[in-house]
C-alpha positions as CSV (number, residue, x, y, z in Angstrom):
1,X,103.3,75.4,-48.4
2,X,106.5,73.9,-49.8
3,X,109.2,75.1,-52.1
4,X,110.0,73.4,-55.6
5,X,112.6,73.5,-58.2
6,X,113.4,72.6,-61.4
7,X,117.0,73.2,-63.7
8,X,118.1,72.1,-66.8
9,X,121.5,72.7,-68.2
10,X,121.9,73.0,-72.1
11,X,125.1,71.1,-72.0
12,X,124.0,67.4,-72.1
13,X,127.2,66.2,-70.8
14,X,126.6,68.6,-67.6
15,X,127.4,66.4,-64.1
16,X,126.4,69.9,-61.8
17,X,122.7,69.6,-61.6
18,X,122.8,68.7,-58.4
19,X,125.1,71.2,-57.1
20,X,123.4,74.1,-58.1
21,X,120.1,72.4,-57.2
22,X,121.4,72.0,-53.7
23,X,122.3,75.6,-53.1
24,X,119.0,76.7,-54.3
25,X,117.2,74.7,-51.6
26,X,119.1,76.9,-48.9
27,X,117.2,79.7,-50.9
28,X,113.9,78.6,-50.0
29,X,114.9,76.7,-47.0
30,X,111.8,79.1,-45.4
31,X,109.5,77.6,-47.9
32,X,109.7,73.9,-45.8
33,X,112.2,72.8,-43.1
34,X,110.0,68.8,-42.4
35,X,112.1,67.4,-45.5
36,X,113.5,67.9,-48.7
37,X,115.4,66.2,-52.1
38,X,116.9,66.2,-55.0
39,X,116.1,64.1,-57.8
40,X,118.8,64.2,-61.3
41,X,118.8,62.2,-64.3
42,X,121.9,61.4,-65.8
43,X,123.4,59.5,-69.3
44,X,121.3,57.0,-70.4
45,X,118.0,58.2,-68.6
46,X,119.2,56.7,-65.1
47,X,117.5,58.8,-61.9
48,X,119.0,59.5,-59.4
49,X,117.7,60.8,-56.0
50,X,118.5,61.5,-52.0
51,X,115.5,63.3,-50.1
52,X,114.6,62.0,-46.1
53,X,113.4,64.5,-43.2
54,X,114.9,67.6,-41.7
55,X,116.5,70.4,-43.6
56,X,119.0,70.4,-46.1
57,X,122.6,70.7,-44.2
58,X,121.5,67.3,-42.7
59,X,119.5,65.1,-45.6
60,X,122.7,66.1,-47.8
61,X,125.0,66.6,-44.8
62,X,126.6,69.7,-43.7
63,X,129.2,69.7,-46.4
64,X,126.9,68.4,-49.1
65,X,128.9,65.0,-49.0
66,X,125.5,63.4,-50.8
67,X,125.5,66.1,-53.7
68,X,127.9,63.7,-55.6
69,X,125.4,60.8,-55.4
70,X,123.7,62.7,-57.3
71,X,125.1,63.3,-61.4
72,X,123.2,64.4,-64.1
73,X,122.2,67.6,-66.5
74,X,118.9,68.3,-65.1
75,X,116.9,67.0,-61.8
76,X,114.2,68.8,-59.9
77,X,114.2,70.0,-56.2
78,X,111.4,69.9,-52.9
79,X,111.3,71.3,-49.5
80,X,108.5,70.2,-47.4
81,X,105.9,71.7,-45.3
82,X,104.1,69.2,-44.1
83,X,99.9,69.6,-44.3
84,X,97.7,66.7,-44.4
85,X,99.2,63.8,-44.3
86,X,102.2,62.4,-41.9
87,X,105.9,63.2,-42.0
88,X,107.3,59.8,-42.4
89,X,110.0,59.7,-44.7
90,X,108.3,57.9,-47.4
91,X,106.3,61.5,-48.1
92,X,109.7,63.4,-48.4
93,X,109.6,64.3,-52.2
94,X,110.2,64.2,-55.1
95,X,108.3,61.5,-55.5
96,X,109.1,58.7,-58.4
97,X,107.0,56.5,-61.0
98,X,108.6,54.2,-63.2
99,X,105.5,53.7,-65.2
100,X,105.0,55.2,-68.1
101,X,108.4,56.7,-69.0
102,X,110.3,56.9,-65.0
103,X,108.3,60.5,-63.8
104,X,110.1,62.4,-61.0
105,X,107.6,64.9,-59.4
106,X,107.7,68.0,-57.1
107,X,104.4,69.4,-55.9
108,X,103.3,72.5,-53.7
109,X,99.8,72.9,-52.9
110,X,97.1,70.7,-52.1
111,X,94.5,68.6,-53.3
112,X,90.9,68.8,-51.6
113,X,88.9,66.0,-53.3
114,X,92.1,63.7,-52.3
115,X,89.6,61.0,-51.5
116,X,87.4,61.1,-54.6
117,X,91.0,60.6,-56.1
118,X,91.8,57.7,-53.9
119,X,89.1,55.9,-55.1
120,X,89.6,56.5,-58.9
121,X,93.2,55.1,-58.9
122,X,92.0,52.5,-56.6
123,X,89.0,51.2,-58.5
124,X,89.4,52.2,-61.9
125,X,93.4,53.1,-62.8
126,X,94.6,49.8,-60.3
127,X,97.4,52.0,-59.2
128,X,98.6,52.0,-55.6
129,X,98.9,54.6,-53.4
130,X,101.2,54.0,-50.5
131,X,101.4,56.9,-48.2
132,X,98.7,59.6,-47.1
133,X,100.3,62.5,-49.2
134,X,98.4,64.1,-51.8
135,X,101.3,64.7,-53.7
136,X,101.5,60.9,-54.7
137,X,98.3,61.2,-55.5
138,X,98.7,63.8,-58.3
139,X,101.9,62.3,-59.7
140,X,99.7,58.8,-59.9
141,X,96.9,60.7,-61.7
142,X,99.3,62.1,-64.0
143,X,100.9,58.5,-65.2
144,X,97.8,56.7,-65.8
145,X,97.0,60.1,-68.4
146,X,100.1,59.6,-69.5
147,X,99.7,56.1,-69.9
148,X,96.3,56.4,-72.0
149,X,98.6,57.6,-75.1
150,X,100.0,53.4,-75.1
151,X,103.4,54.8,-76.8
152,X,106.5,53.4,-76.3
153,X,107.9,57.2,-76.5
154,X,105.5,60.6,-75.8
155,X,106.0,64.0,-77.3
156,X,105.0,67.3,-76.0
157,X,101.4,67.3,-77.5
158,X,100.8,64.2,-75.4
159,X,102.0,65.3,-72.1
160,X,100.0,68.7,-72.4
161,X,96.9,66.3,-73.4
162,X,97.9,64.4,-70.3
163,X,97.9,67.4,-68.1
164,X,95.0,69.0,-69.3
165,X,93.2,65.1,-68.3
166,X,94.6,65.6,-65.3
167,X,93.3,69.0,-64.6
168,X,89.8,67.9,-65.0
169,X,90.0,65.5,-62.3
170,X,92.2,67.5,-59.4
171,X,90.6,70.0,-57.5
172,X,92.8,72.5,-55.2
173,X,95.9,74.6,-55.4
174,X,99.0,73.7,-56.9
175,X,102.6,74.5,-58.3
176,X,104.4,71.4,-59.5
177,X,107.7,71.0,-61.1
178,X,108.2,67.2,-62.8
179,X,110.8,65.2,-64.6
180,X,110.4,62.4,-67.5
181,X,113.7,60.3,-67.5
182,X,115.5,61.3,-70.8
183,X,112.9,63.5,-72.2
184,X,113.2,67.1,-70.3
185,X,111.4,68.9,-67.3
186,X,107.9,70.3,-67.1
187,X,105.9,72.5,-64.8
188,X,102.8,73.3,-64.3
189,X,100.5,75.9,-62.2
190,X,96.8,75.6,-61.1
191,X,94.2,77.3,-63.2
192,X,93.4,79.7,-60.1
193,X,97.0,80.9,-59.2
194,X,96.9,80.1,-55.8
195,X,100.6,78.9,-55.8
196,X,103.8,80.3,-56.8
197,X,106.3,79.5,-60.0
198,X,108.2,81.0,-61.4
199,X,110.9,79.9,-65.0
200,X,114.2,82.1,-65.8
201,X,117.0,81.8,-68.1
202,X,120.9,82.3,-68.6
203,X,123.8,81.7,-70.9
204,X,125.0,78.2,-70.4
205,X,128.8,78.0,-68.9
206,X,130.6,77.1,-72.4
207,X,128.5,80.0,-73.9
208,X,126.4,77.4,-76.4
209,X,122.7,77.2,-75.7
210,X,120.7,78.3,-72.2
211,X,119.9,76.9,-69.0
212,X,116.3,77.0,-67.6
213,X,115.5,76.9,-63.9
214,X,112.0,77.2,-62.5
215,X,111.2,77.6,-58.3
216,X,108.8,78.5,-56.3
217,X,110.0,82.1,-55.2
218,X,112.4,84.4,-58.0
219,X,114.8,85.1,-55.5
220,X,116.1,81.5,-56.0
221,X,116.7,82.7,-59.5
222,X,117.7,86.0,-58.8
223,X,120.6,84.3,-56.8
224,X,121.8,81.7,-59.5
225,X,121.9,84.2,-61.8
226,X,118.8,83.3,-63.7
227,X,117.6,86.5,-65.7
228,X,114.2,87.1,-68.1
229,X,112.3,85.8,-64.7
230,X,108.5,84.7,-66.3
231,X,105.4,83.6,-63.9
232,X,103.9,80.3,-64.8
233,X,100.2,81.8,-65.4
234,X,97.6,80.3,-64.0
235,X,96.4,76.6,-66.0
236,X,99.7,77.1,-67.6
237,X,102.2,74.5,-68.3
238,X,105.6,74.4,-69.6
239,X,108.4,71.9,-71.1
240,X,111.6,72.2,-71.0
241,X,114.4,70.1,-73.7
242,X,117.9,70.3,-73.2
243,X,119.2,73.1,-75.1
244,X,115.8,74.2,-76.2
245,X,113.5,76.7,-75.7
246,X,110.1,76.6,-73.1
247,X,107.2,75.1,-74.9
248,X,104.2,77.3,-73.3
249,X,100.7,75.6,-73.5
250,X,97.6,76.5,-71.7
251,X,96.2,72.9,-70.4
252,X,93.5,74.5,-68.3
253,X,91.6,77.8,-69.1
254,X,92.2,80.1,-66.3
255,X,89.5,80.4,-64.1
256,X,90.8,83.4,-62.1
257,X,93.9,84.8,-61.1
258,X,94.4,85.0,-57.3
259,X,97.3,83.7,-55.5
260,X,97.4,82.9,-51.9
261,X,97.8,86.6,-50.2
262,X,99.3,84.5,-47.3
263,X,102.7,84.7,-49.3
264,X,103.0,88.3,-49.2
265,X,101.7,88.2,-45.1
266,X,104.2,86.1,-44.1
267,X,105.5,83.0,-46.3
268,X,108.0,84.3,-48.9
269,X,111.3,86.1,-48.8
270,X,111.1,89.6,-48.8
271,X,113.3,90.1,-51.9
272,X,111.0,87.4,-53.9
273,X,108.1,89.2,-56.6
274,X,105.3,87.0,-56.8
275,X,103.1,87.6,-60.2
276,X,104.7,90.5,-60.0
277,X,104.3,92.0,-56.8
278,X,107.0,93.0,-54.8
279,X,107.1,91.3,-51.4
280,X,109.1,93.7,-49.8
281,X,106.7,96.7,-51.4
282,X,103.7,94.7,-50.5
283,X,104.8,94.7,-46.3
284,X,105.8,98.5,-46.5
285,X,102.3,99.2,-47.7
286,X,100.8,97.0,-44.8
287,X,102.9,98.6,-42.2
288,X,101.4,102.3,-43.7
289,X,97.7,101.0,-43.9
290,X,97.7,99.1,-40.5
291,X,99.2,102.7,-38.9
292,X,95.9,104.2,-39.9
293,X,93.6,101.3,-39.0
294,X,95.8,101.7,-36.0
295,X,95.4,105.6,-35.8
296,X,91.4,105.0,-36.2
297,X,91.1,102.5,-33.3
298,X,92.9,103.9,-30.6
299,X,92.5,107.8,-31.0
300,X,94.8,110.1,-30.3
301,X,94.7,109.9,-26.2
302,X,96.3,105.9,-26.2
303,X,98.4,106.5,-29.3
304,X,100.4,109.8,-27.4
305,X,100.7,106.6,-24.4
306,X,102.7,104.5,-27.2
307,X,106.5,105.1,-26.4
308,X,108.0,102.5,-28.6
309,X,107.2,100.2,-31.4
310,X,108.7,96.9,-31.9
311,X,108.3,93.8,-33.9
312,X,107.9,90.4,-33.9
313,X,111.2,89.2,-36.1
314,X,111.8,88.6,-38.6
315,X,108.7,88.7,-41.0
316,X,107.0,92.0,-39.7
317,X,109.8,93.8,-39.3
318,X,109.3,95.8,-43.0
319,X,105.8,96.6,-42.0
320,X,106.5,97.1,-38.5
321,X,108.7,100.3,-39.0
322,X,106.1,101.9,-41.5
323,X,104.0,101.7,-38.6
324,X,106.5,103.7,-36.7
325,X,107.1,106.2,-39.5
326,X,103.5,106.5,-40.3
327,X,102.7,106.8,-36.6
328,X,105.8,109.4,-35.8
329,X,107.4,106.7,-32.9
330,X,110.6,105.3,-32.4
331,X,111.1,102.2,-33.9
332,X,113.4,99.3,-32.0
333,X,114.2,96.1,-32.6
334,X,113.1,94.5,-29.3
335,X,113.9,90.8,-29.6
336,X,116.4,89.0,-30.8
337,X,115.7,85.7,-32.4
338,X,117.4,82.4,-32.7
339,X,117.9,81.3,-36.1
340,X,118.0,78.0,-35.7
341,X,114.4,77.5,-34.4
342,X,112.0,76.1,-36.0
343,X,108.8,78.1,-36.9
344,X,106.5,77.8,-34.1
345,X,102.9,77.0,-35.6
346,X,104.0,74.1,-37.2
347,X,104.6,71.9,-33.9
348,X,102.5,69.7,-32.5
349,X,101.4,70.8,-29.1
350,X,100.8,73.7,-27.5
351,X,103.3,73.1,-24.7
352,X,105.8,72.9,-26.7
353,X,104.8,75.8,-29.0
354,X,104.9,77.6,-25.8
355,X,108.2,76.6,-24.5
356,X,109.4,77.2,-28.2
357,X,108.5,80.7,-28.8
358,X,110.9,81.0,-25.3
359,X,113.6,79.7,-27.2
360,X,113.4,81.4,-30.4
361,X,112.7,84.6,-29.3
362,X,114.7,86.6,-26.4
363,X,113.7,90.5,-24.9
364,X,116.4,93.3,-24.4
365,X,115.0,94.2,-20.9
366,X,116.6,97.9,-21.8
367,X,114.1,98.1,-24.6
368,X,111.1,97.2,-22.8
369,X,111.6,98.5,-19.4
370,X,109.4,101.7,-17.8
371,X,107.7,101.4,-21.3
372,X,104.3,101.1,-23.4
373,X,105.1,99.5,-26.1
374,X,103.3,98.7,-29.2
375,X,103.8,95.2,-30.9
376,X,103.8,94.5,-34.5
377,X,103.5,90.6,-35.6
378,X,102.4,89.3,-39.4
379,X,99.7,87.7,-38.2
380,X,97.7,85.8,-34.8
381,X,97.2,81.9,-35.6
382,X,96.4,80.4,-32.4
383,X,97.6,83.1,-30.1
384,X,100.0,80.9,-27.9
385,X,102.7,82.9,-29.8
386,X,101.8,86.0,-29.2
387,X,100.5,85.5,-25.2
388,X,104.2,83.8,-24.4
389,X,105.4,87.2,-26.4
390,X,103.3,89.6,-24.4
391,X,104.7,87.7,-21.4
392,X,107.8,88.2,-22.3
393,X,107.1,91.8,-23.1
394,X,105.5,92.4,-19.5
395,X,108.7,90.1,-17.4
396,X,111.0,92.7,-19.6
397,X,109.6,95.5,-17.7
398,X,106.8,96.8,-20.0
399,X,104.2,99.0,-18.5
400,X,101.6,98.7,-21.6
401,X,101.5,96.2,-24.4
402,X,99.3,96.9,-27.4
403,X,99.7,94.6,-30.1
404,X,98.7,94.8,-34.0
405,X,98.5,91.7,-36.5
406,X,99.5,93.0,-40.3
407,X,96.4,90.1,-41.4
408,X,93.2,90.2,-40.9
409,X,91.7,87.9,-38.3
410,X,92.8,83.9,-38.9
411,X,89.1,82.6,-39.1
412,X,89.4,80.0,-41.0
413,X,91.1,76.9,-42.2
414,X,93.5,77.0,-44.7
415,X,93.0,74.7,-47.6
416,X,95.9,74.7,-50.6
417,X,98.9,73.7,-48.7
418,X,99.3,75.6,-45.7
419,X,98.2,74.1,-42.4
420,X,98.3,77.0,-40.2
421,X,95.5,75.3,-37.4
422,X,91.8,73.6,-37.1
423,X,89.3,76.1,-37.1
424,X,89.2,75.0,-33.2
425,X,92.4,76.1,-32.7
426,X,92.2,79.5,-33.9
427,X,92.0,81.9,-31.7
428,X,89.6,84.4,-33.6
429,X,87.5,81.8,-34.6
430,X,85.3,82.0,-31.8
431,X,86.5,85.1,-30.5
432,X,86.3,89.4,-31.2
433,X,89.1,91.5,-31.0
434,X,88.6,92.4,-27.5
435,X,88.5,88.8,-25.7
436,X,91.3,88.1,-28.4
437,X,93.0,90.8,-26.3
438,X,92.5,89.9,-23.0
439,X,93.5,86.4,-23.9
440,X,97.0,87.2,-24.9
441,X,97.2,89.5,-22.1
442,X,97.6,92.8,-24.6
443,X,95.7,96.0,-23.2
444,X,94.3,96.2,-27.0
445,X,94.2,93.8,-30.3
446,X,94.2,95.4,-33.7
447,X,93.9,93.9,-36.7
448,X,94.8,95.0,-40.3
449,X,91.2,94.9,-42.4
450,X,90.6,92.9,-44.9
451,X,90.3,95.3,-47.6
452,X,93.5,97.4,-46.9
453,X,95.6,94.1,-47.0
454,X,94.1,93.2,-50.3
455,X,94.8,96.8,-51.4
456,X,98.1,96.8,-49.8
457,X,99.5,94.1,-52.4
458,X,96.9,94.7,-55.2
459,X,98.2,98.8,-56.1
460,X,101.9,96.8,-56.7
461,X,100.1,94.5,-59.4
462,X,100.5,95.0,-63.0
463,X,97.0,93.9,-63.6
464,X,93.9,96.0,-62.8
465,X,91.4,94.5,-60.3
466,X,93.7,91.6,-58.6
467,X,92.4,89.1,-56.7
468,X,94.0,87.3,-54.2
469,X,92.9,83.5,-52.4
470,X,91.7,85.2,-48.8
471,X,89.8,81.9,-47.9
472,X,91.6,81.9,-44.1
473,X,90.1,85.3,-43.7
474,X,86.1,85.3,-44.5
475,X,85.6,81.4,-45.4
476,X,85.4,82.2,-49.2
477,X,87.4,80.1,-51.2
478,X,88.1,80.4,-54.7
479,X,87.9,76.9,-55.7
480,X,84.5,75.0,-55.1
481,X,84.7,72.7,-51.9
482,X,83.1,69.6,-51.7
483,X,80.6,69.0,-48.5
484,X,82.2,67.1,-45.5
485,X,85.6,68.3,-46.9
486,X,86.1,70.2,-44.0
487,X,85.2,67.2,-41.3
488,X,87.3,64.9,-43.2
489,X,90.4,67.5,-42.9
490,X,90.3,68.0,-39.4
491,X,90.5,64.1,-39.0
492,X,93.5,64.0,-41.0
493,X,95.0,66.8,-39.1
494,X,94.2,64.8,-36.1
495,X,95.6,61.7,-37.6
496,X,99.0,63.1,-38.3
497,X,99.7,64.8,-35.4
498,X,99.4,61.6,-33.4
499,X,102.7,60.2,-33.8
500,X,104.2,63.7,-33.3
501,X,102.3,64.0,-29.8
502,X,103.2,60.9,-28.8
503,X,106.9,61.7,-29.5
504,X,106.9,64.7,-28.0
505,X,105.3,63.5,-25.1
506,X,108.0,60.2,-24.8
507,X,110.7,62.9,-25.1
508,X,109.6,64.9,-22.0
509,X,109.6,61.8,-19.9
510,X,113.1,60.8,-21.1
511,X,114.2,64.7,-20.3
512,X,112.2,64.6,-16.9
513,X,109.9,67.6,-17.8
514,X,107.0,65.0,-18.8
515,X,103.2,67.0,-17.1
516,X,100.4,65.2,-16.1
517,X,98.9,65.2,-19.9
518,X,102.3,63.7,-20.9
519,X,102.7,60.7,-19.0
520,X,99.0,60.0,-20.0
521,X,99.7,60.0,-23.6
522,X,103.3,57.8,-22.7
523,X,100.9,55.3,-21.1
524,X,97.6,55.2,-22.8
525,X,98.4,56.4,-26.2
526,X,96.6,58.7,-27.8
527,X,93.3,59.4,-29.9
528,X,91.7,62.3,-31.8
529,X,88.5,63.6,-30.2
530,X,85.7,64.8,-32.1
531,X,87.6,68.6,-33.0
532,X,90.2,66.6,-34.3
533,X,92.6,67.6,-31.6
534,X,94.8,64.7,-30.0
535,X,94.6,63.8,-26.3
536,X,95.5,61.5,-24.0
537,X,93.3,57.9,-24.7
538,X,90.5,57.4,-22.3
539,X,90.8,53.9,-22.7
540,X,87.2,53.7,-23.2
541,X,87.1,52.6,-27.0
542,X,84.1,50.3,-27.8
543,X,85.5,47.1,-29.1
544,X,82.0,47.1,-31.2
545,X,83.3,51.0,-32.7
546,X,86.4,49.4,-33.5
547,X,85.1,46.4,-35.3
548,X,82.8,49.0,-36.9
549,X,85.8,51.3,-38.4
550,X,87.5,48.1,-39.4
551,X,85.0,46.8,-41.2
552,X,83.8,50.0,-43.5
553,X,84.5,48.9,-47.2
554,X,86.0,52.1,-48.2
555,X,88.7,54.0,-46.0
556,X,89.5,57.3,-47.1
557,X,88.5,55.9,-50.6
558,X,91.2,52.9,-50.3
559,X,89.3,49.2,-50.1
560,X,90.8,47.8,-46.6
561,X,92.6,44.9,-46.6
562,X,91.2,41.8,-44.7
563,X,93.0,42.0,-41.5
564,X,94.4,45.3,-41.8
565,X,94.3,47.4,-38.2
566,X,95.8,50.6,-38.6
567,X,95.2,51.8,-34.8
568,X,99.1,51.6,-34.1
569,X,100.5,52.8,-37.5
570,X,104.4,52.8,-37.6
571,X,106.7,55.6,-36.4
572,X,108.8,56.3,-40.0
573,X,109.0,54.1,-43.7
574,X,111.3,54.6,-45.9
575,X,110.7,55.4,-49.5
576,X,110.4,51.9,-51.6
577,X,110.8,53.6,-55.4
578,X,114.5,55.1,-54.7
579,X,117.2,54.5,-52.0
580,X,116.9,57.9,-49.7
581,X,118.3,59.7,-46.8
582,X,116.8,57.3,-44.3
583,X,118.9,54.2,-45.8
584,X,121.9,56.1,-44.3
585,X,120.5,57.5,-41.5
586,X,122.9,55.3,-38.7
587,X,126.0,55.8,-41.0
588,X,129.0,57.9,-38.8
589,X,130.7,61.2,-40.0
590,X,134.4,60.2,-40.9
């Protein structure tokens, strides 16, 4: 999951792109806090661009110094999330093309036949792919279409014609937001809906045409004070001229329309509608339909024992006091979070998942003590969360802790751009509700079902019999999946968390809090075993294995190069299309 943007201003002579491109990232800040940019294009066609890793106070520093790097009358925005792939800076985005016609892309999603891609640019379209992302894979994929019209200037017909190519060949779930250097924006939406856009409109500042801006949630709109808020529909694309009206063209029939239900769970802002659902509406009716699941499971003995209930900020707190209201209990809030935390899934190992949960979240013993009280979180990914959290609970002074998830069980991995965990790693992937329970420590686990989360957002939709991408939840995707896809993620999972790991674990030993795991991994390195999970290196690699893996022809559908050994890949690159955060990393604030 990431967060995109796209503006235009009607005024051609416009230098404020940027600027309003910049706030709007604080918007959706939620969306990705690995990385994010800001690509513009000024008089003359020139690009301009600063993106790099971390979140937006620091890639465009605190006062947004580096917004006035950055001129032109339209540009296009990214936040990252990182999923497969690493999180050098090279993959911050957008990413930039300057063949055919200098394209500036944004994507959110992702792309599950990445290697069958690979080997098509590789072998056939001769273009290279420098980085692990997916995201340059598309944008590649859409220049050599766009390349096939042999024009020295394209027009609208031949970038839908591109796109619809393009379409045939790309297999997953995506949002994308692009720019072509002097000729306008363009964005685009999967033929499934599985990821967000969103285009709105207002009155330009001298009053003389309209401005367009497109993002991933409306609330980034809603805030800019964008109005006539559209969805891109699914296999929908639009472009976007200065001072011009959208041109709407379907480049993919729809094959269904079912966005990722994980938005409404936990992902977007509550004041964001998605294809028309209310986020905010869609948590309320959770909260009411987990209090009767809730009602069902624990009778009405253990629910009179219930004293309190109490969520999990900040995401559950909507549905957490419909709970309360439904149930007829008090409704506290419990914890009080740090802000400035990171989200918790998202980091690399479990000790520090652990030891970060600590910091962002902190109990008011008064709350908790003498009582049973009944958590409410969005969801259970791996669990680590939610035993430090019943911990915490328990230390506070709780007597009883129940605790219910507003999702279904997590039993699967998720594919289209959210990497919540390997199937290994999930903690009701092998597990029922009642060893889930005694895991985390909680006297009893319920779970939201299925079918009343699926109603809970579907009765807010405008259209009759909505579907919704539940993939995480029963292993039914709605996009074919190739075989082997699932083996070949879990090695790319395993791949990218290496250097994180081993950072971590070099950061422990320079703090002093280094385990025994950690000083193994300082010393030996680290591999990925067979679950794809990254531990300590046995030091036991065949040398006959390694001259194996370094001789296989294709790797990841990418010929190797004579010579090439990969095992100790570097720690960050730098972009090499545009000059980036990175190439000012070691300058001083004056």
């Amino acid at each position: 999951m990431c967060g995109v943007l796209a503006l235009i201003h009607a005024n051609g002579t416009e230098t404020s792109a940027a600027s309003e491109l910049h706030e709007a990232l604080y918007l959706l800040q939620h969306r990705g806090q690995d990385a994010c940019g800001i690509a513009t294009c000024g008089s003359g066609g020139k690009i301009y661009q600063c993106k790099g890793n971390g979140m937006a106070a620091k890639v465009f520093r605190d006062d947004g110094a580096r917004v006035s790097d950055l001129p032109g009358y339209m540009g296009i925005g990214h936040l990252r999330y990182p999923t497969a792939g690493s999180s050098a800076n090279a993959e911050a985005q957008p990413f930039y093309v300057n063949s055919p016609y200098g394209i500036c892309f944004a994507h959110n999603g992702n792309l599950i036949n990445a290697t069958e891609l690979k080997r098509f640019l590789d072998l056939e379209a001769h273009r290279h792919i420098n980085t692990e992302s997916d995201s340059e894979l598309m944008v590649n994929i859409f220049a050599n279409e766009l390349n096939e019209t042999g024009k020295a200037r394209v027009n609208d017909k031949d970038i839908f014609a591109a796109l619809s190519r393009m379409y045939t060949r790309c297999v997953g779930g995506w949002a994308c937001t692009a720019m072509l250097a002097g000729f306008g924006l363009i964005g685009f939406r999967d033929s499934y809906g599985i990821r967000p856009l969103v285009l709105g409109s207002r009155p330009s500042d001298n009053g003389v045409g309209t401005d367009w801006m497109m993002a991933s949630e409306s609330v980034a709109l809603d805030q800019r004070g964008y109005t006539n808020v559209v969805d891109i529909l699914p296999g929908q694309a639009v472009i976007i001229h200065k001072g011009a009206a959208p041109v709407f063209r379907q480049v993919q029939e729809p094959v269904r329309y079912a966005p990722d239900i994980f938005e409404y769970v936990y992902f977007a802002r509550p004041d964001t509608v998605i294809d028309g659902i209310s986020v905010q509406e869609s948590r309320e009716r959770m909260g009411y339909k987990l209090a009767d699941t809730i009602q069902h499971r624990l009778g009405p003995a253990e629910l009179a024992d219930i004293d309190v209930v109490i969520p999990i900020p900040e995401t559950s707190n909507t549905s957490a006091a419909c709970v309360a209201e439904r149930l007829k209990k008090p409704y506290c809030q419990g914890f009080v979070k740090n802000r400035y935390v990171f989200r918790t899934f998202i980091m690399p190992g479990q000790k520090a998942r652990e030891k970060s949960v600590r910091r962002k979240l902190n109990p008011m013993k008064i709350k908790f003590q003498g009582k049973n009280v009944l958590l409410v979180d969005d969801s259970i990914v791996r669990g680590t969360t939610s035993r430090e959290i019943v911990n915490m609970a328990r230390e506070a002074g709780a007597r009883k802790v129940y605790f219910a998830s507003c999702a279904p069980r997590i039993t699967h991995a998720h594919i289209y751009g959210i990497d919540l965990a390997s199937p290994s790693e999930l903690i009701a992937h092998h597990r029922d509700e009642e060893s889930i329970a005694k895991h985390i420590g909680a006297i009893k686990v319920i779970y939201q079902t299925l079918d009343d989360l699926k109603a809970a957002c579907a009765e807010l939709s405008p259209r009759p019999n909505q579907e919704f991408e539940v993939g995480v939840f029963c292993g039914s995707y709605v996009t074919p999946v190739e075989p082997g896809y699932f083996e070949h993620l879990e090695k790319v999972r395993g791949e990218t968390k290496k250097l994180k790991v081993m950072e971590t674990a070099r950061e422990a030993i320079a703090n002093g809090s280094a385990g025994e795991e950690e000083i193994r991994m300082a010393t030996n390195g680290v591999e990925v075993n067979e679950d794809g999970q990254v531990v300590a290196s046995s030091g036991n690699s065949s040398s006959d294995g390694e001259s194996t893996k370094r001789q296989i022809a294709m790797k990841n559908g990418k010929r190797a190069r004579e010579g090439e050994d990969e095992s100790s890949p570097p720690r960050d690159r730098m972009d090499i299309s545009l000059h980036n955060f990175g190439d000012y990393a070691q300058e001083t604030h004056n």
